[in-house]
C-alpha positions as CSV (number, residue, x, y, z in Angstrom):
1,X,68.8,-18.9,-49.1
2,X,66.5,-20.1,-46.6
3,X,68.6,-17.8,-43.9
4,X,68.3,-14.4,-46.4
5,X,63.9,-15.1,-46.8
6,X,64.2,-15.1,-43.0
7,X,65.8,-11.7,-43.1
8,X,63.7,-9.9,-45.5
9,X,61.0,-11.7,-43.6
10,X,61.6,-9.9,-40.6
11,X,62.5,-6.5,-42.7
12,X,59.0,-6.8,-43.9
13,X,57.3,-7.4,-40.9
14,X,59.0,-5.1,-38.7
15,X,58.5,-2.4,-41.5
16,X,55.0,-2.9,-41.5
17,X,54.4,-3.6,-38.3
18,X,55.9,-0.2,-37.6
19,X,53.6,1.4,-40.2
20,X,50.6,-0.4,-39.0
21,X,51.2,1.2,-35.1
22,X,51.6,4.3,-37.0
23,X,48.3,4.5,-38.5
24,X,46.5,3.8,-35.6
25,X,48.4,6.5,-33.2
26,X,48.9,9.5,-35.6
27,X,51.7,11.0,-33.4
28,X,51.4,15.1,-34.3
29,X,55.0,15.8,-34.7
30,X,55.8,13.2,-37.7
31,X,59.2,14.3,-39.4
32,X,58.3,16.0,-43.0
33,X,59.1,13.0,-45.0
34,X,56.0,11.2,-43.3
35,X,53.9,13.9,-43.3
36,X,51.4,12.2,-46.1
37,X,49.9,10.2,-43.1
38,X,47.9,13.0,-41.6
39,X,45.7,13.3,-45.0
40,X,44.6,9.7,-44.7
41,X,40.9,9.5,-44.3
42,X,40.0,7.5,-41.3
43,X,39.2,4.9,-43.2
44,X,42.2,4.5,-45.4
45,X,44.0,4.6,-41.6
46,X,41.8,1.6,-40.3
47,X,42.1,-0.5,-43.7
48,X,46.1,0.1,-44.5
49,X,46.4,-0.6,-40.4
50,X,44.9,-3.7,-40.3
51,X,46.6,-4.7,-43.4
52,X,50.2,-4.2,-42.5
53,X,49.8,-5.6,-39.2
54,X,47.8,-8.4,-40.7
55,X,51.0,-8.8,-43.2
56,X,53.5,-8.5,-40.3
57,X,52.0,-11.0,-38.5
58,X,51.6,-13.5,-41.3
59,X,55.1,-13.1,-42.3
60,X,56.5,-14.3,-38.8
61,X,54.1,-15.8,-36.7
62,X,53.8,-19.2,-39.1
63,X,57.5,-19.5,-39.6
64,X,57.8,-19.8,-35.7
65,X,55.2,-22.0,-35.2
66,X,55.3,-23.9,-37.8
67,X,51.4,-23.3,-37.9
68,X,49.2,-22.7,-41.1
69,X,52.8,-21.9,-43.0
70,X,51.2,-20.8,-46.6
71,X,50.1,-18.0,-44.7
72,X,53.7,-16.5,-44.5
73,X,53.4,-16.7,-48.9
74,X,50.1,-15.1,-49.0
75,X,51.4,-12.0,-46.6
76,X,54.1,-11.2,-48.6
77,X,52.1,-11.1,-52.0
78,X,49.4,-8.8,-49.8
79,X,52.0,-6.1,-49.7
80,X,52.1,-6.4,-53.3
81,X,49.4,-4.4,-54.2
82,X,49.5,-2.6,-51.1
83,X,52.5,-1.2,-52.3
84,X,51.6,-0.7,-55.9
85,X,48.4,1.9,-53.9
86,X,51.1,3.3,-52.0
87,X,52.9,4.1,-55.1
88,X,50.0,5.4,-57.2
89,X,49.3,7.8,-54.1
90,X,52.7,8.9,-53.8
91,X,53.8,9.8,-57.5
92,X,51.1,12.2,-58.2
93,X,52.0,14.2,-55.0
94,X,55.7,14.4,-55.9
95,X,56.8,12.1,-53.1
96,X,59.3,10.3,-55.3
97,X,61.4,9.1,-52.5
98,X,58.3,7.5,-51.0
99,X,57.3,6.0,-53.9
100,X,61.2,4.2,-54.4
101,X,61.0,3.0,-50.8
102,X,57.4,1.1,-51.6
103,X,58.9,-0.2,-54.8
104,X,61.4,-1.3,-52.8
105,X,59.4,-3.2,-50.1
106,X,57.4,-4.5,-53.5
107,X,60.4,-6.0,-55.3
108,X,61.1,-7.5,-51.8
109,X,58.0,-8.8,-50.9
110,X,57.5,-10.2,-54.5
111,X,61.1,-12.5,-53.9
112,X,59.4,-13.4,-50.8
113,X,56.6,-14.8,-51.9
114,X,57.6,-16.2,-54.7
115,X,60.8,-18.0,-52.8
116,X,57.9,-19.2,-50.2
117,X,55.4,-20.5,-53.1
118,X,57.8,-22.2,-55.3
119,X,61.4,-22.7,-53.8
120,X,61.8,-23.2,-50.2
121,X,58.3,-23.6,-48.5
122,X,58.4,-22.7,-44.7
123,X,58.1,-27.0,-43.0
124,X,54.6,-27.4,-41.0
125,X,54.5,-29.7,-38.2
């Protein structure tokens, strides 16, 4: 069990990590499906960036080093509601396959940190 967290760990983080990079360099020739970016506010860019690198970072970086390791529990339930924003912005615009992906990353995150709360806590040093 211990080996599967570790791989929706790293699912997570490289997901948003990925998304994080992507809200802070706005490349102009996104592919349709992630068009939704470019009417972002500023704002929303800077806040939902620092977020999903903030999560990436929190899902990983204890496990390694063994360092601070509630933090990686506390990551994964801050995509949580992330996700459930994401959803809410994506349903009304009629980007359902959007929306299925961030239910997806959700339900994921949710095992996560539950798993890391309750059943197998990352070991500190």
């Amino acid at each position: 069990m211990n080996i599967l967290l570790w791989v929706f760990q790293v699912f997570l983080a490289f997901q948003f990590g990925m998304g994080g990079v992507l809200h802070f360099t706005l490349p102009p020739d996104l592919p349709p499906t992630f068009a939704w970016i470019y009417d972002l506010s500023p704002a929303m860019h800077l806040f939902t960036g620092t977020v999903e690198i903030a999560a990436a970072l929190g899902l990983i970086l204890p496990g390694l080093t063994k360092i601070q390791t509630r933090l990686t529990p506390l990551a994964a339930a801050g995509i949580v509601p992330l996700m459930i924003g994401a959803i809410a912005f994506h349903i009304p615009r009629g980007e359902t396959q959007n929306a299925v992906m961030n239910l997806f990353a959700l339900l994921v995150a949710a095992f996560v940190a539950y798993m890391r709360f309750k059943k197998l806590p990352l070991a500190q040093k």
